[in-house]
Every structure is written in C-alpha cells, then in structure tokens.
VOPAGU-2260 file (C-alpha; in pm, 1 decimal, decimal comma):
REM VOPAGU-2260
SITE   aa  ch    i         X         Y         Z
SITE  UNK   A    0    1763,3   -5139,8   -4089,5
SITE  UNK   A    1    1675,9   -4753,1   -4145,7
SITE  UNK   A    2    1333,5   -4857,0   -4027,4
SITE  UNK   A    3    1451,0   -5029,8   -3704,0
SITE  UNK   A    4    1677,3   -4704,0   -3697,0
SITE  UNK   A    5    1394,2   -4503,0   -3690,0
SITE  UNK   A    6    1148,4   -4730,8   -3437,9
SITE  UNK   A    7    1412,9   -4670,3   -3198,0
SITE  UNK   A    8    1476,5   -4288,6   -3229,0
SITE  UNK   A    9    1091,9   -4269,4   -3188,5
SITE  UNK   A   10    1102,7   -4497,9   -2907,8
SITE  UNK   A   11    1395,6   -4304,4   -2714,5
SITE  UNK   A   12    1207,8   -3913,0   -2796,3
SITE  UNK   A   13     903,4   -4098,8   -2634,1
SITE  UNK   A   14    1132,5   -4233,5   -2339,8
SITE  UNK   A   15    1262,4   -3849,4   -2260,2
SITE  UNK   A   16     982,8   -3669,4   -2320,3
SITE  UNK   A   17     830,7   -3877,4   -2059,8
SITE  UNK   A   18    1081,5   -3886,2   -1814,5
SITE  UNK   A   19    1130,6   -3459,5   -1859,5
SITE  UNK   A   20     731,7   -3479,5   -1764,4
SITE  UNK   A   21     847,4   -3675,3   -1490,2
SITE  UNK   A   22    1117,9   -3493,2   -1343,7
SITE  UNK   A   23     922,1   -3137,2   -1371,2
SITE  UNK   A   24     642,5   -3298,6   -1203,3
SITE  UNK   A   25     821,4   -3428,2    -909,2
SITE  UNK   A   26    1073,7   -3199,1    -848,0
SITE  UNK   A   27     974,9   -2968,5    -570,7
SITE  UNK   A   28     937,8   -2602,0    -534,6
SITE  UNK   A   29    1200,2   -2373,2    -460,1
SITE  UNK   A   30    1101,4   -2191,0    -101,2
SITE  UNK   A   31    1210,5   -1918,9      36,9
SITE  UNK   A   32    1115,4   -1747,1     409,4
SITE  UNK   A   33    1174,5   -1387,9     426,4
SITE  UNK   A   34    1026,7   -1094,7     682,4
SITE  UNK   A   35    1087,6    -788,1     846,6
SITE  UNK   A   36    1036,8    -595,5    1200,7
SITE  UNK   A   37     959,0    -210,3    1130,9
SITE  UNK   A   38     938,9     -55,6    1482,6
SITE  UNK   A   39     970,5     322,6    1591,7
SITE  UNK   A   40     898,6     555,3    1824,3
SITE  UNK   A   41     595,6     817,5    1739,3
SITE  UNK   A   42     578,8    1183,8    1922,2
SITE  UNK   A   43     271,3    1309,6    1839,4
SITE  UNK   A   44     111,4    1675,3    1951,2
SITE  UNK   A   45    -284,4    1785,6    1876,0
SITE  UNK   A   46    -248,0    2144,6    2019,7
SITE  UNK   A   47    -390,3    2002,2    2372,8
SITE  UNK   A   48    -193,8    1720,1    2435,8
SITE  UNK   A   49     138,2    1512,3    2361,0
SITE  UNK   A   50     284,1    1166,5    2377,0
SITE  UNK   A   51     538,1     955,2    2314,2
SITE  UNK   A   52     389,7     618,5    2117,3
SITE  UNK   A   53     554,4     299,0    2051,2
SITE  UNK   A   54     464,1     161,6    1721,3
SITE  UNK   A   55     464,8     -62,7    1434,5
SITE  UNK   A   56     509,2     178,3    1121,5
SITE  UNK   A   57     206,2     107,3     857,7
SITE  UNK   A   58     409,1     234,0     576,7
SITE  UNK   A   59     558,0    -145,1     563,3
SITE  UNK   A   60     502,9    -323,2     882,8
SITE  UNK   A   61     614,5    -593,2    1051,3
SITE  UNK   A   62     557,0    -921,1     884,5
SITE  UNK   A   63     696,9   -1240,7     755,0
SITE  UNK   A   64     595,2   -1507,2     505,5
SITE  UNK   A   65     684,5   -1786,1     270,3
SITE  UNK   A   66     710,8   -1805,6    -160,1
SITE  UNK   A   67     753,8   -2133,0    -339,7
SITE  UNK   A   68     801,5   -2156,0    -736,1
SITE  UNK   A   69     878,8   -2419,1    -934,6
SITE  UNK   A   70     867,6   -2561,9   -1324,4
SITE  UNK   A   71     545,5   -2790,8   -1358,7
SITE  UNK   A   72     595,3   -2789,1   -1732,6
SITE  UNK   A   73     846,9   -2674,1   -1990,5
SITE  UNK   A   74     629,4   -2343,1   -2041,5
SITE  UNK   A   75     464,2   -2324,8   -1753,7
SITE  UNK   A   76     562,6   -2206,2   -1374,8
SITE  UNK   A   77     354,2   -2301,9   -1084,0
SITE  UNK   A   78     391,6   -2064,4    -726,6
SITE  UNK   A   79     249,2   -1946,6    -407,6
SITE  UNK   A   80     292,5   -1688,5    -117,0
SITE  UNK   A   81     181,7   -1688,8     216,4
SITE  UNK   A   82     200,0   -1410,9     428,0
SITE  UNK   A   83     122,6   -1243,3     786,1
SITE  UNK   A   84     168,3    -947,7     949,4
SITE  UNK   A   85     195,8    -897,8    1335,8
SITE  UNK   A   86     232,8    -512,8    1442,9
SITE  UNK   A   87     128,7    -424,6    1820,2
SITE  UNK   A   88      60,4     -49,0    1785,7
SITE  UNK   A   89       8,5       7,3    1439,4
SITE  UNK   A   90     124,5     371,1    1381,2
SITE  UNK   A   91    -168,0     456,5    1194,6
SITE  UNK   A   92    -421,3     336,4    1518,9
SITE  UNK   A   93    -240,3     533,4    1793,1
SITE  UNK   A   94    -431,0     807,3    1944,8
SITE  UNK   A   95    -552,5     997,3    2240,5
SITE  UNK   A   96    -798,1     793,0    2404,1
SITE  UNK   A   97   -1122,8     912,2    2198,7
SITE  UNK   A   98   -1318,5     589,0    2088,6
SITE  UNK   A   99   -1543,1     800,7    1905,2
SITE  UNK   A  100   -1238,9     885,9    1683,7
SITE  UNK   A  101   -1009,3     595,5    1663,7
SITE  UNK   A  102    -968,2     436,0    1304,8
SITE  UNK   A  103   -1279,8     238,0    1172,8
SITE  UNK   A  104   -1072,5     -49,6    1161,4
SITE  UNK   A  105    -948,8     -48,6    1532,1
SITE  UNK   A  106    -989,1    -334,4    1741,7
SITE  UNK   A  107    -999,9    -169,9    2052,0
SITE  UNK   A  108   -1187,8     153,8    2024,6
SITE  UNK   A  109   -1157,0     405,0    2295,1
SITE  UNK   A  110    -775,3     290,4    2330,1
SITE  UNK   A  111    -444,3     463,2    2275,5
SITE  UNK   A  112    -265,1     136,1    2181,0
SITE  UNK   A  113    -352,8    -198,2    2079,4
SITE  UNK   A  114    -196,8    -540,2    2145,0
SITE  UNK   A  115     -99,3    -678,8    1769,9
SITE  UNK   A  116    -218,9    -984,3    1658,8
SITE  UNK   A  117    -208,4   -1189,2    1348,2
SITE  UNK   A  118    -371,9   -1068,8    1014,6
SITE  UNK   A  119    -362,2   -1225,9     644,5
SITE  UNK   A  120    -190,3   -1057,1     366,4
SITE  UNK   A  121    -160,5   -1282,3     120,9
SITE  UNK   A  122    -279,7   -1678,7      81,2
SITE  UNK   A  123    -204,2   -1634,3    -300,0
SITE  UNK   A  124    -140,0   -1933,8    -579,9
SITE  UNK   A  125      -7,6   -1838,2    -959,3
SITE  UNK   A  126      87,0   -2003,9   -1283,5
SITE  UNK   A  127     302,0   -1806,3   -1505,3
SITE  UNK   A  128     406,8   -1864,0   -1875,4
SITE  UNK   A  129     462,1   -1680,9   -2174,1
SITE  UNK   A  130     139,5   -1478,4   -2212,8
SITE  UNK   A  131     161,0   -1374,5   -1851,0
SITE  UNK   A  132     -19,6   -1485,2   -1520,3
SITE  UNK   A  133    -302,5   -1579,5   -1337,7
SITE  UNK   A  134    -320,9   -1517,1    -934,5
SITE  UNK   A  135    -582,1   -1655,5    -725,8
SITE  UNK   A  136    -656,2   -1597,4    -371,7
SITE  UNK   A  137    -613,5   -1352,0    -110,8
SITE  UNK   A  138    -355,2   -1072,6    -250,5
SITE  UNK   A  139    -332,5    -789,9    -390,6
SITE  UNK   A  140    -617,2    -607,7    -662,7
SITE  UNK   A  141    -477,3    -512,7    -965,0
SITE  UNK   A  142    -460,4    -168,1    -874,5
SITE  UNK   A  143    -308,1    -180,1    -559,5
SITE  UNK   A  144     -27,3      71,1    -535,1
SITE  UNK   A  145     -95,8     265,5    -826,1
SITE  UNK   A  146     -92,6     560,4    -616,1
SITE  UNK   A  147     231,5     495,8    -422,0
SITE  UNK   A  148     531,8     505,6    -737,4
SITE  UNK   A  149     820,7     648,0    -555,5
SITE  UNK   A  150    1150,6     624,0    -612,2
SITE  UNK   A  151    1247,2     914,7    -351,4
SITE  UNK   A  152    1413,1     613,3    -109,0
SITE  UNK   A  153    1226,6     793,1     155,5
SITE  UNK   A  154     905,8     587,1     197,1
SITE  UNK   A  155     988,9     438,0     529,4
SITE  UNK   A  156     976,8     813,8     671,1
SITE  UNK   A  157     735,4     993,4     470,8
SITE  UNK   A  158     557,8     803,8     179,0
SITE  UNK   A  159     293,1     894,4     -25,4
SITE  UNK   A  160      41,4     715,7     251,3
SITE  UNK   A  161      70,5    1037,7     472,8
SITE  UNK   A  162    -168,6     886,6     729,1
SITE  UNK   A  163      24,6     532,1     762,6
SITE  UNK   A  164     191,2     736,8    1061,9
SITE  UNK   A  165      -3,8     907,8    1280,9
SITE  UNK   A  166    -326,9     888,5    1101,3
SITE  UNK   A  167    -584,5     787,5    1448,4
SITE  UNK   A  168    -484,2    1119,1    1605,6
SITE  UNK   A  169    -787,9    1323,8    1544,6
SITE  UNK   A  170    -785,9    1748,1    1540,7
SITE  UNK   A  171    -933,7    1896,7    1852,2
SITE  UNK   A  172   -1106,6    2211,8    1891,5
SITE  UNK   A  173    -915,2    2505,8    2010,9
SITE  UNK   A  174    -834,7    2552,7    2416,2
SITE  UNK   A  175    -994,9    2153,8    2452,4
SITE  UNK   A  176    -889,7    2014,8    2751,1
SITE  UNK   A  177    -821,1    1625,6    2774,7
SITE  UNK   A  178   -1076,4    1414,8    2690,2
SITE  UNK   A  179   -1286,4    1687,6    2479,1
SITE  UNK   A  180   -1286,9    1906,7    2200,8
SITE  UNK   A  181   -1237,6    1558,2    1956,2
SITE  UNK   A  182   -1286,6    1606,4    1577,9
SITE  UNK   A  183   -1182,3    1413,3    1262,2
SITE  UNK   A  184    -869,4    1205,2    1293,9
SITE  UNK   A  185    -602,5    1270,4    1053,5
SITE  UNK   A  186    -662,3     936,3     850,0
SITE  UNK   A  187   -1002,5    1023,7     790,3
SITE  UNK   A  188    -934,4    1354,4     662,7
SITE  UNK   A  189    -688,9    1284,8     406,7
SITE  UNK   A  190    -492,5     977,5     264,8
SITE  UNK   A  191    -376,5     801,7     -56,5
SITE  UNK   A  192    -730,3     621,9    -121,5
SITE  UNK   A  193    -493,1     338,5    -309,3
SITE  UNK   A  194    -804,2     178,4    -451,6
SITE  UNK   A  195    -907,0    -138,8    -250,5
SITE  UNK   A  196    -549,4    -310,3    -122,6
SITE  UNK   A  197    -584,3    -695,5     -74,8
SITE  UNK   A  198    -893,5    -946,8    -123,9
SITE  UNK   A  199    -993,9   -1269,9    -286,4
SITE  UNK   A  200    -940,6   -1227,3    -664,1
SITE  UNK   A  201    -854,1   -1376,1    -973,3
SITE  UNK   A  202    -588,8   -1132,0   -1144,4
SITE  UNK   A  203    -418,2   -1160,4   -1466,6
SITE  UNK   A  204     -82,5    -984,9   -1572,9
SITE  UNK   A  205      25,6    -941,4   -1847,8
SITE  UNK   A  206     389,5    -963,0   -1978,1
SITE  UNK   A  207     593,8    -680,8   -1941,0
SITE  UNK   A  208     645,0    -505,4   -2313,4
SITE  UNK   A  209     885,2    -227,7   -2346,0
SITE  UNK   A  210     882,8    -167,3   -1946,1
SITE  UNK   A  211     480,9    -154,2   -1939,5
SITE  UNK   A  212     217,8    -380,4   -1766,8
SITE  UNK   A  213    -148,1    -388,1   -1756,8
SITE  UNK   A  214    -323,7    -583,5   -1459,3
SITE  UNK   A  215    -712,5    -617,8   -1434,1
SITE  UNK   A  216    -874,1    -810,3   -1123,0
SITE  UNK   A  217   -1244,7    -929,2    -966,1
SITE  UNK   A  218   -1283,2   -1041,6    -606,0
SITE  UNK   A  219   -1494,6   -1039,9    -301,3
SITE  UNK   A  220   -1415,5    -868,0      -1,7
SITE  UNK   A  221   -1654,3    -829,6     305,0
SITE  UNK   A  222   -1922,2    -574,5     171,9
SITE  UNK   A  223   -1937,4    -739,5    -205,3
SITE  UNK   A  224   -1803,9    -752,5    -591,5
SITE  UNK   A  225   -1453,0    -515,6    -678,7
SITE  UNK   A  226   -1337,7    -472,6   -1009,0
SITE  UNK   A  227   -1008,2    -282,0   -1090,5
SITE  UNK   A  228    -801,4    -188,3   -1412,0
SITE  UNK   A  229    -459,3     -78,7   -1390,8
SITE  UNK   A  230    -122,3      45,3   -1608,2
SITE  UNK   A  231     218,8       9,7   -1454,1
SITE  UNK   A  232     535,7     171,6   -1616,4
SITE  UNK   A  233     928,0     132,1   -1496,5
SITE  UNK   A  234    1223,7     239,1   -1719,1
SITE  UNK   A  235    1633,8     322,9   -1691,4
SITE  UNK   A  236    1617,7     629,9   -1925,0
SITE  UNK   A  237    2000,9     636,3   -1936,9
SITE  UNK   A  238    2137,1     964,5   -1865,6
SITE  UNK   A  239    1762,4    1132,9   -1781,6
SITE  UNK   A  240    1767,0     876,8   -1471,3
SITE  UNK   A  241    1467,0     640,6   -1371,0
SITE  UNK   A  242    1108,4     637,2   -1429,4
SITE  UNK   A  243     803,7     487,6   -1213,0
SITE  UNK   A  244     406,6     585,7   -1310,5
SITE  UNK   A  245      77,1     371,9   -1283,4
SITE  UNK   A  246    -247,2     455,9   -1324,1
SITE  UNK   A  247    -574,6     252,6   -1183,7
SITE  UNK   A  248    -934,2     286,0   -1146,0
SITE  UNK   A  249   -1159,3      72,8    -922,5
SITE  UNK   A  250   -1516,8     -29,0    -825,2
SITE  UNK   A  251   -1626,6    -151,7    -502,0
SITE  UNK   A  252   -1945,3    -269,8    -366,1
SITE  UNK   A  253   -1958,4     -60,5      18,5
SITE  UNK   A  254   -2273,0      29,0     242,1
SITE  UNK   A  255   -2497,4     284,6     160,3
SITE  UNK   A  256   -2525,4     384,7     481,9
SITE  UNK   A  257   -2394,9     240,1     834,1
SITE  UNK   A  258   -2742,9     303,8     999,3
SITE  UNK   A  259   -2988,2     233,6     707,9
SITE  UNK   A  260   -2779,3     -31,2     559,4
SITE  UNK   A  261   -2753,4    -116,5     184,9
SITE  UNK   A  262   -2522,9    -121,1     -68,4
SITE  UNK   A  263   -2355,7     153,1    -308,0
SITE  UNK   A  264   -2085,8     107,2    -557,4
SITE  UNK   A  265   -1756,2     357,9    -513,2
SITE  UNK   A  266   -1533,0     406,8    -796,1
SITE  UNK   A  267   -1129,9     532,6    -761,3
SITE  UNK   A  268    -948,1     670,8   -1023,7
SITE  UNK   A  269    -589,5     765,8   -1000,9
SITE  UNK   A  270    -221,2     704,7   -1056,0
SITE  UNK   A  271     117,5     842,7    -928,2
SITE  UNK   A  272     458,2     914,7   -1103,9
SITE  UNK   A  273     814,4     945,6   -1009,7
SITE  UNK   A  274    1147,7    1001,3   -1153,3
SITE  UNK   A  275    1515,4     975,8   -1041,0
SITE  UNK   A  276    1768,4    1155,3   -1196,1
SITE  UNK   A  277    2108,7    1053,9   -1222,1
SITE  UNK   A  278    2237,6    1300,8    -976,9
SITE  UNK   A  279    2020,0    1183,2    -713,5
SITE  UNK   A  280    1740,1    1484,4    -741,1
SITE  UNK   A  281    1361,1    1325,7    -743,5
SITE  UNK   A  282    1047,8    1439,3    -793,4
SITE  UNK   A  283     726,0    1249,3    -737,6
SITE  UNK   A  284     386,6    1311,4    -781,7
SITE  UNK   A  285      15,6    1149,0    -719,7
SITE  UNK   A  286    -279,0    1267,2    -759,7
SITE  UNK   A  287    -661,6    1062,1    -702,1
SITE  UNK   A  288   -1019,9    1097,2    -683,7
SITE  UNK   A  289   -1278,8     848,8    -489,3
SITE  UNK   A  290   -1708,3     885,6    -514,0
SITE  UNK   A  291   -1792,4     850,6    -157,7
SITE  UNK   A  292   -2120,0     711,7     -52,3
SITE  UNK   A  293   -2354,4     981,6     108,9
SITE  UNK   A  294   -2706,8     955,6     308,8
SITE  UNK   A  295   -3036,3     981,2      86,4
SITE  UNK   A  296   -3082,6    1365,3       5,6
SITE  UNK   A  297   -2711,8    1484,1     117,3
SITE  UNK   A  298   -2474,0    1683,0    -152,0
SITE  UNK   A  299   -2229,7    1441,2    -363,0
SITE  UNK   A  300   -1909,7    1414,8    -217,4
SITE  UNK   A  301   -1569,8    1313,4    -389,2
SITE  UNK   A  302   -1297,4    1316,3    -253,4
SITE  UNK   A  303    -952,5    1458,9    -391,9
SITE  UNK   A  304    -602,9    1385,3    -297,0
SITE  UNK   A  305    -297,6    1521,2    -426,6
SITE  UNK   A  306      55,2    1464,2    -287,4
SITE  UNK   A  307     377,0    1657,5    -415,9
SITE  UNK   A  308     772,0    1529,8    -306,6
SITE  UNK   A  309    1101,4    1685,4    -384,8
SITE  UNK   A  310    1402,2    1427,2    -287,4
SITE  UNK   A  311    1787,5    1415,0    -294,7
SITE  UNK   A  312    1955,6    1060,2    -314,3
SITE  UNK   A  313    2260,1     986,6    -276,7
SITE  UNK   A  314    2440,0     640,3    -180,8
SITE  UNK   A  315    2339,0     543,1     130,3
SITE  UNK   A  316    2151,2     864,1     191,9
SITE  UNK   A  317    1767,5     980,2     137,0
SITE  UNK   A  318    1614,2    1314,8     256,8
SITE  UNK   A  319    1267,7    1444,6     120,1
SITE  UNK   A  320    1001,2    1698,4     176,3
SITE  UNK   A  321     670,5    1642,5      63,6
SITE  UNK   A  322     327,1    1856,0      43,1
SITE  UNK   A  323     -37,3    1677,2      36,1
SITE  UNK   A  324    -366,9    1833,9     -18,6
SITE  UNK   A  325    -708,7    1614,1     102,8
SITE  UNK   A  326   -1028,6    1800,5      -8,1
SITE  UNK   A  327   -1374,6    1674,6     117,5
SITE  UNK   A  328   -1271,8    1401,2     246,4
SITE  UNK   A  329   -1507,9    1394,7     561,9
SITE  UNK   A  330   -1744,2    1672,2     469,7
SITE  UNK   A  331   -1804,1    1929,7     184,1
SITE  UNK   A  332   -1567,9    2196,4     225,2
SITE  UNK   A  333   -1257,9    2044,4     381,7
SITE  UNK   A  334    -926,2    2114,8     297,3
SITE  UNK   A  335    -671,7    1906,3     493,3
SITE  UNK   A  336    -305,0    2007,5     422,1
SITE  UNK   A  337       7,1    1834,9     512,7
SITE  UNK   A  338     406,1    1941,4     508,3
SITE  UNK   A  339     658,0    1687,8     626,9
SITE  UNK   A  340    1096,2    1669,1     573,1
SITE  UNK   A  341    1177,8    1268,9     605,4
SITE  UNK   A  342    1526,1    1127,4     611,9
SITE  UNK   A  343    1662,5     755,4     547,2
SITE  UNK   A  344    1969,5     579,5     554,1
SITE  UNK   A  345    2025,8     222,0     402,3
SITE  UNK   A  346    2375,0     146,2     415,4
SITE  UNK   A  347    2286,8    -222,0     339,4
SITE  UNK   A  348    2009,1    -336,6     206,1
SITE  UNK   A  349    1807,3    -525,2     490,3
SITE  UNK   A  350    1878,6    -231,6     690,6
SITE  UNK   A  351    1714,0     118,1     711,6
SITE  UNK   A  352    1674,0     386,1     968,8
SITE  UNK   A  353    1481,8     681,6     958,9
SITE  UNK   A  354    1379,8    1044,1    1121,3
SITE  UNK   A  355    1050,1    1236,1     984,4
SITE  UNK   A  356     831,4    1543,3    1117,2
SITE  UNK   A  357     536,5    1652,7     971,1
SITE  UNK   A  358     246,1    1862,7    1032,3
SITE  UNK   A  359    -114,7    1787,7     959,3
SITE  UNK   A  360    -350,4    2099,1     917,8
SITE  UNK   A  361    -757,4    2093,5     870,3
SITE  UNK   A  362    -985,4    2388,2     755,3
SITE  UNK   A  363   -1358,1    2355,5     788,1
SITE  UNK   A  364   -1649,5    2586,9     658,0
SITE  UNK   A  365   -1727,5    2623,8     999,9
SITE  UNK   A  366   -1426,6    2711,6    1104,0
SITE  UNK   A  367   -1046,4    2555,3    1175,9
SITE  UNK   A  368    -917,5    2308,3    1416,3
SITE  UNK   A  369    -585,8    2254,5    1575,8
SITE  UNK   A  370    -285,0    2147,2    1394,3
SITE  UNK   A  371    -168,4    1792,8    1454,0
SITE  UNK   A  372     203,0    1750,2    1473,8
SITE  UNK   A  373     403,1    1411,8    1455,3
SITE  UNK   A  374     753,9    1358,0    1464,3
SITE  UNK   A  375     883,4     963,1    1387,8
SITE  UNK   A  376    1210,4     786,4    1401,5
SITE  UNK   A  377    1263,6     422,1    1376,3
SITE  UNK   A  378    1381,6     148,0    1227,5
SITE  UNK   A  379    1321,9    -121,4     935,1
SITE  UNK   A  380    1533,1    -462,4     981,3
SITE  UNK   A  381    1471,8    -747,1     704,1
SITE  UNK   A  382    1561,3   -1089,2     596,7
C-alpha cells in the first residue's frame, strides 16, 4: 500500500509539473501600446535672421510602439518592444536654408523643414531571470544615456542634449545678409556626445544590487563593430533626497575620412550625475570626452563637453537654468558656450507643457561669430 501510495504521488508531481510547463508555454504575452506626440513651436534668431519653426522636439519625440512580456518558465521571462518614431520637423534639423550646414543626418539638405517619416527605434527581444538579461536586436547600447541623469523635471525644455532644440541653425558671420555668411551649426559645435544611441546588439544587464547596474553591449551599426561598458546608479537617500549617476565608455568603428574613405575607431568616455533634494532644489552635472577622427597629418582633436543645471521642483512645477561648455568640437580652438532658463509643468502625468530660451555662443581662433538665440514652448501628450 505505501508503495502504491507513493507510485501515485510520483505520478500526480509528474502530472503538474507537466501541465505548469504547459500552461507557461501557452499562455500569451501580456501587451501593452503606449506613445506620445511632443510638438512645439521654435523661434529661433542667428544675428541676421529670425523665424518662427514648427517642430517635433528631439529631446523625446513623437513616437509610439508596442511591449509584450510573459512567463515562458518558472525562472525565466520572455519579452519584446517595437517601436517608431514619426516627427515632421525635428527640432534639431530646422534651419535657415543653408544645405551646406544642415545636420549630417538631414534628409533634405538645403531645406528649412522636413516632411517626417517613419524611423526604427527599437525591434528588441529579451529573456530575463535571476542573473539578469539578455537583449537582442535593434535598441539601445549599453551606454546609451549615461550622459543624460537628470532628475531636474525640466528635460522636455532644456535637457542635458542642448542641441536636441535648435541644433541645425548654424552661426553666421557678422553683418551676413540672407543666404551668406553660414558657419558651423549649433549641433555640430557642441552636444552631449551620449556614446552611440541605438543599433543591433546583444546586451546583458545585470541585476540591480544595492541600487547599482552594470550593462556591457556589441553591435553593428552602418560604418562597423561598437563596444560599450557602462555603470548606472539610482537611490532614495531619505532625508538627503534622490540620487541619479552613470558612467560609460564606448568604441565605434567610423570613417577615417569622408573623401579618402577608411575606417578609424572613436572612443567616448563619460557619465552624468544628479540629485534631488527633498525641498525640491537640484543640481545636475555631466561632463564627456570623444577622440574624433582627423585627416592624415592634422592635430588630434577631442572633444570636451561639460553641462552644469541648477533646478527648483516643486509639485507640479519645474524651472531650471543650465550652463554648457563644447570645446573643439569642430576645430582646434573652439569654445562653444550655452546659457538657457527652462520651465515645465506636469500636473498629470501624461501631460507636460513647457517654455525655454537659451542662447548659443561660438568663439573661434580666428575670430567670433554671431550668437544664436532660440526660444521654445510646446507641448508633450502621452498614453
């Protein structure tokens, strides 16, 4: 009898274990649609002419996608995302006309707005379990917004990527009239240089321990190999308020040179921080460095950037200003500088609006250009 007793406990274990199998295997992924429309209105003033643009704000533009995640096995969680982003007049494209000086990414050179379209973000498929997880597919590198910790509430109006808005207006020469007198654009003179965004990778996470996480990544983009190493770090610190730091480094295959051709590696090294206190004060801070490829013969170049915020928050209610410093960005010698005030308010939370101003300023060895000034205010609406 204990024997039979036995046969049959055996027999029933069996019988659940496989039907638990069963039921994780066929039940179906949890999904979930979600997106956002970030639209504003740009004024934007190079010392020779002004405009009014209508624009899709780079900082987080408008997009939408789809998430699924679901229990394959007792210990291990299967997911995916898929998503697309569709700005017309991308606030960092905008400009006056020169196609000499629009944004190496433009689609339309020589334009002073483009028509949106479709573009991948992510196409991105994980497993998850108790030792961390493993991404593959187009997403994010590993240290992808190691540069942009902020916890100022004011990112919509003036982040840490100071040329999201207004970075294709370029600095003209003094007493230029239309059409003349182009230099640099803003963008290329001084930005973030947040390592190397979104690719085909494999990326592994590891668990968070003690409010720390270490990410390390390899992909492909279109010029060749990247590699990047990152440390994130997010903490309640009770009464001292809320912390936010990462640091990353990179390496990415780019060409030597766009008339000779070739191939160069560029490393990025880097990290932000940023801390809220309880009474609302902030103060945020990033700071990175970037090898930049240079023709046979020429002097090294890297580039510097260092960005500085002082913010207030307080329920509903964000206001910042923040100081940036670009150095050699385009050329040895170059000091780009930028001021801005921003302000936010996000009485719920799929809702913000926001006013900004800053100035852009560039100083050359062979002498100074005009100042670019851009004034923002817009909207972010999600769901």
């Amino acid at each position: 009898m204990k024997l039979r007793k036995t046969q049959v406990a055996a027999a029933v274990g069996a019988a659940l274990f496989v039907a638990g199998t069963t039921v994780y295997a066929q039940t179906a992924p949890t999904v979930q649609v979600y997106g956002q429309v970030s639209r504003a209105l740009l004024f934007a003033d190079d010392g020779t002419q002004s405009k009014w643009f209508h624009v899709d704000n780079e900082a987080s533009g408008t997009r939408f996608g789809i998430t699924g995640t679901g229990q394959a096995l007792p210990a291990l969680r299967f997911g995916f995302r898929i998503e697309v982003d569709l700005q017309s007049n991308e606030s960092q494209r905008v400009n006056f006309g020169s196609g000499a000086n629009t944004p190496p990414t433009s689609n339309f050179p020589g334009h002073d707005e483009d028509a949106g379209g479709f573009a991948e973000r992510h196409m991105d498929a994980w497993m998850e379990g108790a030792w961390g997880r493993l991404n593959i597919g187009q997403g994010d590198g590993a240290a992808n917004g190691a540069s942009e910790s902020d916890l100022s509430g004011t990112g919509m109006a003036n982040g840490i990527g100071v040329a999201d808005i207004g970075g294709g207006i370029a600095h003209r020469t003094a007493g230029a009239v239309p059409g003349t007198g182009f230099g640099p654009t803003v963008g290329s003179t001084i930005n973030q240089q947040d390592f190397e965004s979104r690719y085909d990778r494999l990326m592994y996470v590891t668990p968070t321990f003690g409010g720390f996480r270490a990410q390390a990544s390899w992909g492909q983009n279109g010029n060749g190999d990247i590699k990047e190493l990152a440390a994130f770090y997010g903490a309640k610190l009770g009464g001292f308020g809320e912390l936010a730091a990462a640091l990353g480094w990179s390496e990415a295959a780019v060409p030597f040179s766009t008339t000779t051709g070739g191939q160069t590696k560029r490393e990025t090294f880097g990290g932000s921080i940023s801390w809220l206190h309880g009474s609302g004060i902030n103060l945020t801070a990033a700071w990175t460095e970037r090898d930049n490829n240079v023709a046979v013969g020429a002097t090294t170049r890297d580039s510097t950037f260092t960005y500085l915020k002082l913010g207030f928050k307080r329920g509903a209610h964000a206001v910042a200003v923040d100081w940036a410093m670009g150095e050699d960005f385009v050329a040895v010698g170059d000091e780009a500088t930028m001021y801005g005030i921003g302000y936010v308010w996000n009485p719920v939370r799929w809702l913000e609006l926001y006013a900004a101003y800053k100035i852009h300023q560039l100083d050359r060895t062979a002498g100074s250009l005009e100042d670019v000034t851009i004034g923002t205010i817009g909207t972010r609406v999600r769901f």
